[in-house]
C-alpha positions in Angstrom: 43.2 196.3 55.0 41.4 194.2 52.5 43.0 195.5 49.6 46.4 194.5 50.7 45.4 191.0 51.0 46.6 188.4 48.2 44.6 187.1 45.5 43.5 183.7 44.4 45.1 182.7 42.1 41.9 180.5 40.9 39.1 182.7 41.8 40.7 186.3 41.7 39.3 186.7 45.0 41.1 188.4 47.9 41.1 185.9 50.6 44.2 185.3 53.8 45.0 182.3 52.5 43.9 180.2 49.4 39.9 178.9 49.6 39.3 175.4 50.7 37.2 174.7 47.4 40.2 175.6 45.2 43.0 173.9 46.9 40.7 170.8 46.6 40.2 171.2 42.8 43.6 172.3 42.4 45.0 168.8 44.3 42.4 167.0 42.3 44.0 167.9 39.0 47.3 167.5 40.1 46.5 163.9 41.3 44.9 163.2 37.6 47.8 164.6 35.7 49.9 162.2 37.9 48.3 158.8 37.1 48.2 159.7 33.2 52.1 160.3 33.3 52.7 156.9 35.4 50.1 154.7 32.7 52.5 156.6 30.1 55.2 155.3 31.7 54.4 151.9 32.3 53.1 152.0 28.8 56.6 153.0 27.4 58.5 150.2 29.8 56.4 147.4 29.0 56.5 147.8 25.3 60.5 148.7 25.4 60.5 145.4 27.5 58.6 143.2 24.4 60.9 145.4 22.0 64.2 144.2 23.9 63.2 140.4 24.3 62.3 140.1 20.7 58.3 139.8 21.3 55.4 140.5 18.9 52.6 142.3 20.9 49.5 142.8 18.8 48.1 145.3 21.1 48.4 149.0 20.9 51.2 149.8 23.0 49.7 153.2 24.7 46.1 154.0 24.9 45.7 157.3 23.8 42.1 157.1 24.8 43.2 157.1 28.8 46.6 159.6 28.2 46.1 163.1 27.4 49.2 163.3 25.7 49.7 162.1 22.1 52.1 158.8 22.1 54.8 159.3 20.0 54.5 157.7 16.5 58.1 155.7 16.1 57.3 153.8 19.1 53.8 152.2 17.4 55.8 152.0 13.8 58.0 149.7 15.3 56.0 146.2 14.9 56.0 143.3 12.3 58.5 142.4 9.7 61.0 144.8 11.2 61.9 143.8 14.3 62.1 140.3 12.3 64.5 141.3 9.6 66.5 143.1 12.6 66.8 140.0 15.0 67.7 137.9 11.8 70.7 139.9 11.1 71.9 140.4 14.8 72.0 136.2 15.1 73.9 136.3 11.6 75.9 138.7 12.8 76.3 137.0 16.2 76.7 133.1 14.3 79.9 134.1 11.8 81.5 135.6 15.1 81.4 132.3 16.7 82.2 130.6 14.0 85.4 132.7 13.6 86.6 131.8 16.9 85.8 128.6 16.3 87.9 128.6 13.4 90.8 130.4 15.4 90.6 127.9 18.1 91.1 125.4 16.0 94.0 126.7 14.3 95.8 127.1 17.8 95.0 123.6 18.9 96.6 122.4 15.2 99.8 124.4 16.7 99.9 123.1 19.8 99.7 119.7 18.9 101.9 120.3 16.4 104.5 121.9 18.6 103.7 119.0 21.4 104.6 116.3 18.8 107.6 118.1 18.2 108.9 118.0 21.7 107.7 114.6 22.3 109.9 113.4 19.0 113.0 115.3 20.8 112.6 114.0 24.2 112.4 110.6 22.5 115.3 110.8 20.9 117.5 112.2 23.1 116.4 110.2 26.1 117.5 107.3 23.4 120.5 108.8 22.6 121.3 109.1 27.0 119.7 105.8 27.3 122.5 104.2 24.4 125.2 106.2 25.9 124.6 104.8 29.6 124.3 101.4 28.3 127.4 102.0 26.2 129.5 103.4 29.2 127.4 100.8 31.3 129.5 97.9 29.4 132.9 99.9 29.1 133.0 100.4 32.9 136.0 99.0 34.7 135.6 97.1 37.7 135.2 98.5 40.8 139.2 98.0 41.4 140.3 99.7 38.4 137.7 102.6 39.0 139.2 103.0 42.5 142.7 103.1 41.1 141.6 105.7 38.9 140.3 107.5 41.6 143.6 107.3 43.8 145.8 108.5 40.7 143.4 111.6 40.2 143.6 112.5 43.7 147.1 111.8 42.9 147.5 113.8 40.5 145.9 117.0 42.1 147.9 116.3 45.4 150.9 116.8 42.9 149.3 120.1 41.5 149.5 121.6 45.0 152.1 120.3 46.1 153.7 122.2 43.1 151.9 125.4 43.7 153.0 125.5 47.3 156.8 125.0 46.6 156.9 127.1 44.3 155.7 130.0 46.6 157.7 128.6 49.7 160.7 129.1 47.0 159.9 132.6 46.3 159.2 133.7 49.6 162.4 132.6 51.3 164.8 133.6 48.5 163.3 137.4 48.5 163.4 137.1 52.2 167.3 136.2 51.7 167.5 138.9 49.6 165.9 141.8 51.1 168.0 140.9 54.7 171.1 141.0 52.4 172.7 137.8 53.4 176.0 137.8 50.8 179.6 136.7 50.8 181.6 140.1 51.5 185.4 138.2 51.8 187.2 134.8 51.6 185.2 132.9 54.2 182.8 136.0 55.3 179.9 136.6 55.5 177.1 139.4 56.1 173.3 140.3 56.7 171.9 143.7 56.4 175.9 145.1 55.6 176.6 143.4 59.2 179.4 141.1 59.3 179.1 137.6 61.0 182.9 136.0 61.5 183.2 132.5 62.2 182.8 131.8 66.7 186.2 131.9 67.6 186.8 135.6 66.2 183.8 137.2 67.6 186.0 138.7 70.3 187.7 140.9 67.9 184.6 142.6 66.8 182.7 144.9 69.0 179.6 143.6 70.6 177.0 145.1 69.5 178.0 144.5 65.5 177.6 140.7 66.7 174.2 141.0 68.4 172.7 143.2 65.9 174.4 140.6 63.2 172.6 138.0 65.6 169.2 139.5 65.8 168.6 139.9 62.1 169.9 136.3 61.7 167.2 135.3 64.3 164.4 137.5 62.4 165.3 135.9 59.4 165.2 132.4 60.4 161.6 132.6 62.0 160.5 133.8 58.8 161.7 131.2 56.9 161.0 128.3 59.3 157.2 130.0 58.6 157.3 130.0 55.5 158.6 126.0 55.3 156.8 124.6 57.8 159.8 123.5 59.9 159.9 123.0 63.7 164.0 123.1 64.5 165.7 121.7 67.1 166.2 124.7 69.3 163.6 127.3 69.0 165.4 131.5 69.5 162.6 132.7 71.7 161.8 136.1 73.0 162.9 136.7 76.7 160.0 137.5 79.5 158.3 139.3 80.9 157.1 140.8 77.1 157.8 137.7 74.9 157.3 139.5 72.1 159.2 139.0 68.9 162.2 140.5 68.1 162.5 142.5 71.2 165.2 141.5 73.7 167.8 139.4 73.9 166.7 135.6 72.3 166.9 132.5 74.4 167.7 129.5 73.2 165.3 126.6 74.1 165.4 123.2 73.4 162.0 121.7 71.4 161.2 119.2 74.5 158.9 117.4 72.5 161.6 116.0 70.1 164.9 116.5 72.5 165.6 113.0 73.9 168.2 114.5 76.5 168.3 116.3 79.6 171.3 118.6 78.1 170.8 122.3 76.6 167.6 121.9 77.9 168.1 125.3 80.2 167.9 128.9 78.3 170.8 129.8 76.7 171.3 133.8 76.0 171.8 134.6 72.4 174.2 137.5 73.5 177.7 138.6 73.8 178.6 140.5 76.5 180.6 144.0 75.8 183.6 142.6 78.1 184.1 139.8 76.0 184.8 141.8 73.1 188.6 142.9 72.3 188.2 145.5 69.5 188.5 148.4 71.5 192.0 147.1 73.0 193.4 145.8 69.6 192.6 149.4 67.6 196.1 150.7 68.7 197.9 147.6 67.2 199.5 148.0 64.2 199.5 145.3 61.7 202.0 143.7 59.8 202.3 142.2 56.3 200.8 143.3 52.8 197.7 140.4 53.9 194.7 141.1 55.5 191.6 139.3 57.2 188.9 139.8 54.3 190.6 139.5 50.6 188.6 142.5 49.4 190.6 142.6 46.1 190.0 138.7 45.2 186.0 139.2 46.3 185.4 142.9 44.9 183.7 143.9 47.9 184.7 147.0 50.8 187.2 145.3 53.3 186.5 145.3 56.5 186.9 148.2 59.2 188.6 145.4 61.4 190.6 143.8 58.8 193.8 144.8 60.1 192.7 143.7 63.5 191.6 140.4 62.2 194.8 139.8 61.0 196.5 139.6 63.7 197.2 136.3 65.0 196.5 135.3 69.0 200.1 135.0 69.6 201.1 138.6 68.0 197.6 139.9 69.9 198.9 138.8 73.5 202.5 140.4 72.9 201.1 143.7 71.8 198.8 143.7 75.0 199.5 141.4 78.1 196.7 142.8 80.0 194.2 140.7 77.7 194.5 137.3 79.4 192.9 139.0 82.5 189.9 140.5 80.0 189.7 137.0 78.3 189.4 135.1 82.1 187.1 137.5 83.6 184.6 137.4 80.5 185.3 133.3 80.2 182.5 132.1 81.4 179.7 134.5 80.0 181.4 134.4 76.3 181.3 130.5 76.8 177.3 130.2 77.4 177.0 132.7 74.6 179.0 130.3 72.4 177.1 127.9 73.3 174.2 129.3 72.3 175.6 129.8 68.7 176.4 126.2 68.4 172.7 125.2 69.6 171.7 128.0 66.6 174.0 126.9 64.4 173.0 123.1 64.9 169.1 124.6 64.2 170.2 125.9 61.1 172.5 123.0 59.9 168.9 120.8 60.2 167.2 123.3 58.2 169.5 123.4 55.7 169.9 120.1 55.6 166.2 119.3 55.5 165.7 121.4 52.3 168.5 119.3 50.3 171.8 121.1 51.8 173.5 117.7 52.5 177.7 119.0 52.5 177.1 120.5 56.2 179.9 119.4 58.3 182.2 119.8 61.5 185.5 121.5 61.3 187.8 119.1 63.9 190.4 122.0 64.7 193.3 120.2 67.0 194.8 121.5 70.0 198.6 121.9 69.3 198.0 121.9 65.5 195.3 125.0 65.8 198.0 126.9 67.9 200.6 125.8 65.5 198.5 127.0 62.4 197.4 130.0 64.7 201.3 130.8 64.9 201.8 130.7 61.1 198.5 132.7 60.3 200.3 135.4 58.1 203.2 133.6 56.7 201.1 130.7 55.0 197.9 131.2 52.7 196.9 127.1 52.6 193.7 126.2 54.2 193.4 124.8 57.7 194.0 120.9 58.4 190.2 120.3 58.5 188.2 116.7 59.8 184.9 116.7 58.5 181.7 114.9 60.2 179.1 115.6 57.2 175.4 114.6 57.6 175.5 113.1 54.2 177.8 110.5 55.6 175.2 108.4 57.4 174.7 104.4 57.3 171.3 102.8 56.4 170.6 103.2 60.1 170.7 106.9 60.1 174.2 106.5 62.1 176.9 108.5 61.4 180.1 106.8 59.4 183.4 106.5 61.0 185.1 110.2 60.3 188.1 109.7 57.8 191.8 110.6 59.8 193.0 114.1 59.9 196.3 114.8 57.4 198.5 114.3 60.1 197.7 110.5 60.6 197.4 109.7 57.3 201.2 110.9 56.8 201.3 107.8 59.1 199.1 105.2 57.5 199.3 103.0 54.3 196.2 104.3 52.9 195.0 107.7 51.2 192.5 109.3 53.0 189.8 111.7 51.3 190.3 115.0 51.7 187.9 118.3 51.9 185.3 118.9 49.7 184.9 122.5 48.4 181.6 122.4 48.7 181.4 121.6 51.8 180.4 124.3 54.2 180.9 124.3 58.2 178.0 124.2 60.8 179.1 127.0 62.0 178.5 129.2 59.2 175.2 130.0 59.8 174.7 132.8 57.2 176.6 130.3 54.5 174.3 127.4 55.6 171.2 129.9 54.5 172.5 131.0 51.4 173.3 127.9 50.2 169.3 126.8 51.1 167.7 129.5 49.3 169.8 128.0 46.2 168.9 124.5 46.5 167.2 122.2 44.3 165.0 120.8 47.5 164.0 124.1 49.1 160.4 123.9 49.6 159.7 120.4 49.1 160.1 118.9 52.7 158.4 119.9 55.6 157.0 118.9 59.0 153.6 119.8 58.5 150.9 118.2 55.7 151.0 120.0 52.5 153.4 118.2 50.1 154.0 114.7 49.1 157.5 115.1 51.5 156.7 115.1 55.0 159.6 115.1 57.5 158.9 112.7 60.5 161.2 113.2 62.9 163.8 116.1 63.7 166.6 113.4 63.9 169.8 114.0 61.6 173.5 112.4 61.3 175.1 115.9 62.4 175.2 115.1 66.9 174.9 118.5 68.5 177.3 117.8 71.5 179.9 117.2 68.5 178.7 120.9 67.6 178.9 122.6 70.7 182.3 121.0 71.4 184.0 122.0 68.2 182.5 125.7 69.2 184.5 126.2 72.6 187.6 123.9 71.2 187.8 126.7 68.4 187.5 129.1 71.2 190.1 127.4 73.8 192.4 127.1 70.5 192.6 130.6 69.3 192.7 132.1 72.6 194.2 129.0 75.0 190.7 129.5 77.5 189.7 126.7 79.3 187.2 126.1 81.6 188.5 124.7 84.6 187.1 121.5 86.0 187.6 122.3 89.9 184.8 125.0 89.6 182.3 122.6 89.9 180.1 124.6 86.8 182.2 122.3 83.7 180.7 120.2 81.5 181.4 117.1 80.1 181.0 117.8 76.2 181.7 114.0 75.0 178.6 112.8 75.5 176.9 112.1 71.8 173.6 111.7 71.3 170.4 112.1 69.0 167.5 113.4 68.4 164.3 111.2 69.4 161.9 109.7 66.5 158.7 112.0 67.1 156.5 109.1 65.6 
């Protein structure tokens, strides 16, 4: 057993554990060699410490009499002149790098003071130069008056500009719009929109129906574009019927514009729309016509004659020989086709103010007599002069705004002293509508009056010379004269068409 035991490893002796003497002795050493290593150290730190602040101990840095190890000889060398010598050159050293910034600083104040003088001389002069140049504009300043007169004509001036801009594009947009709905001359005295012709009011009965609507309806569609595009409120509006309203769908109504209407007549809706009984083409395709003239003068104009020019050409007289069944068709259909044609005129007066408002002044009335209409009527295809023709033009108004005295027909001047004026060939009838709108789209005023703000030319009123019961009554005496209809005055539904009258003044 006690062989197995360990040994001191002081004594060599086999014990359990180490002997208390030993372990004493051995911590005893331990605790000796420990203080000499920390008076080594602090040793070491202290005289680092003197060497790093510069000081000159005189003492020995270690002593080796109390360490048991030797202290190493570097640290005692370092004393005296050395660490002297050393220190000198570091603050040498440490002096000429100073003094190099110094220098540099220096140099960059010289530049900025150099480059602040330099602005300072600018500002200088240029707030002289500002300062000269408001005292010189200061003194050449016109009075208050003249600056606000200057003022005016520059506004002026750019009022103009615009004014310019916007007739030039109201031009362009209602002559394409002309264009592209095809509105042209076809004949003598005819004319058509989209390839549809539109006869004068008296011979819409020899054309079927529904040519005449359609002709109608793109006249309608066309005029609400270009009453858009110039800013012009007409007389009487073409409205869409109810219950839809909408554009372009239905039959149009005629309504007056109440605001500017200073009458109780045409105030009710007037259909924009021949019936199919009034029309005659269907009964008048088996007659056969006579003589080498027809309607539309295809030859003298270039274009396609008509598919009812030999219709057309037929006079009323010839008309109710061939078929003696027509005066019922005419007196059953009498009163429909006459609030249709009254419609047209109420259109046609519309269109004779737009026309006239964009510089169209020759618009006038064609007077058509009773006995001399038949009389012409008779003599349709044995004479090729124009019709005996009394003209109430809108250019013929008095400083008032009041319509001249119309010069006498031909046949009272055969009667009277003096010569009267006869017939313009420029001017065109209020009844031809399509005429009245080609002759806008050429004018030299298109575009530069309207109702609302926008150009230097601003209409004021829907007032002009042309009366529109003068219009309306020249419609249904064309009718009653080409096919002898009247409206009878015991029905207790006739109107009274002489009253004249005017628009009102909407200022």
């Amino acid at each position: 057993m006690t062989s197995n035991l360990p040994r001191c490893p002081v004594c060599q002796s086999q014990h359990p554990l180490f002997c208390a003497s030993c372990l004493r002795e051995s911590i005893s050493f331990s605790e000796e060699r420990l203080r000499d290593i920390q008076a080594q150290i602090d040793a070491i730190t202290h005289q680092s410490r003197l060497l790093l602040q510069g000081g000159s101990g005189t003492g020995p840095l270690i002593n080796p009499s109390r360490s048991p190890y030797p202290v190493p000889s570097r640290i005692s060398a370092i004393a005296g002149p050395s660490r002297g010598v050393n220190a000198w050159r570091e603050l040498r050293a440490d002096v000429a790098e100073r003094e190099r910034r110094c220098t540099q600083l220096r140099r960059d104040i010289s530049e900025r003071e150099a480059r602040i003088a330099e602005s300072r001389a600018t500002i200088a002069k240029s707030s002289v130069g500002s300062r000269r140049a408001s005292l010189a504009a200061l003194k050449s300043d016109p009075s208050p008056t003249t600056a606000l007169q200057n003022a005016i004509k520059r506004c002026r001036s750019r009022q103009a500009e615009v004014s310019s801009n916007m007739i030039h594009a109201r031009l362009v947009l209602v002559r394409e719009a002309v264009a592209l709905f095809g509105v042209r001359q076809r004949g003598k005295g005819e004319w058509e929109i989209a390839s549809l012709l539109l006869p004068s009011p008296e011979a819409f009965r020899l054309y079927p129906s529904v040519s005449i609507n359609a002709a109608l309806s793109h006249t309608v569609h066309l005029l609400s574009l270009l009453t858009t595009y110039l800013s012009i409120t007409l007389p009487f509006l073409p409205t869409p019927p109810p219950p839809l309203e909408k554009r372009h769908i239905g039959r149009p109504i005629m309504k007056a514009n109440t605001p500017f209407v200073g009458t109780t007549k045409w105030r009710d809706r007037h259909v924009l729309w021949m019936s199919s009984t009034a029309s005659l083409s269907s009964r008048l395709k088996s007659i056969p016509s006579s003589g080498p003239r027809s309607y539309t003068s295809s030859s003298a104009s270039g274009a396609s004659s008509s598919p009812f020019a030999a219709v057309t050409s037929l006079s009323s007289s010839r008309i109710f020989t061939a078929q003696p069944n027509i005066s019922a068709v005419l007196e059953k259909s009498m009163n429909k086709h006459r609030q249709f044609l009254t419609s047209f005129a109420l259109l046609a007066f519309s269109v004779a103010y737009l026309a006239y408002s964009q510089g169209v002044t020759s618009v006038g009335i064609l007077d058509r007599g009773g006995e001399d209409s038949r009389v012409r009527d008779k003599d349709r295809d044995d004479s090729d002069d124009d019709e005996d023709l009394t003209i109430n033009s809108s250019s013929n108004l008095n400083a008032n705004g009041i319509l001249r005295p119309r010069p006498p027909s031909r046949s009272q001047s055969r009667h009277s002293s003096t010569s009267t004026p006869t017939r313009s060939s420029a001017m065109i009838s209020v009844t031809s509508i399509l005429e009245l709108i080609a002759a806008l789209s050429v004018s030299s005023g298109l575009g530069r009056k309207t109702h609302e703000p926008g150009t230097n030319q601003v209409l004021q009123h829907l007032g002009f010379g042309l009366d529109v019961a003068k219009v309306v009554q020249s419609v249904l005496t064309a009718e009653e004269s080409r096919w002898g209809t009247k409206k009878r005055k015991d029905d207790g539904s006739g109107e009274e068409l002489s009253e004249g009258w005017d628009l009102l003044d909407a200022e």
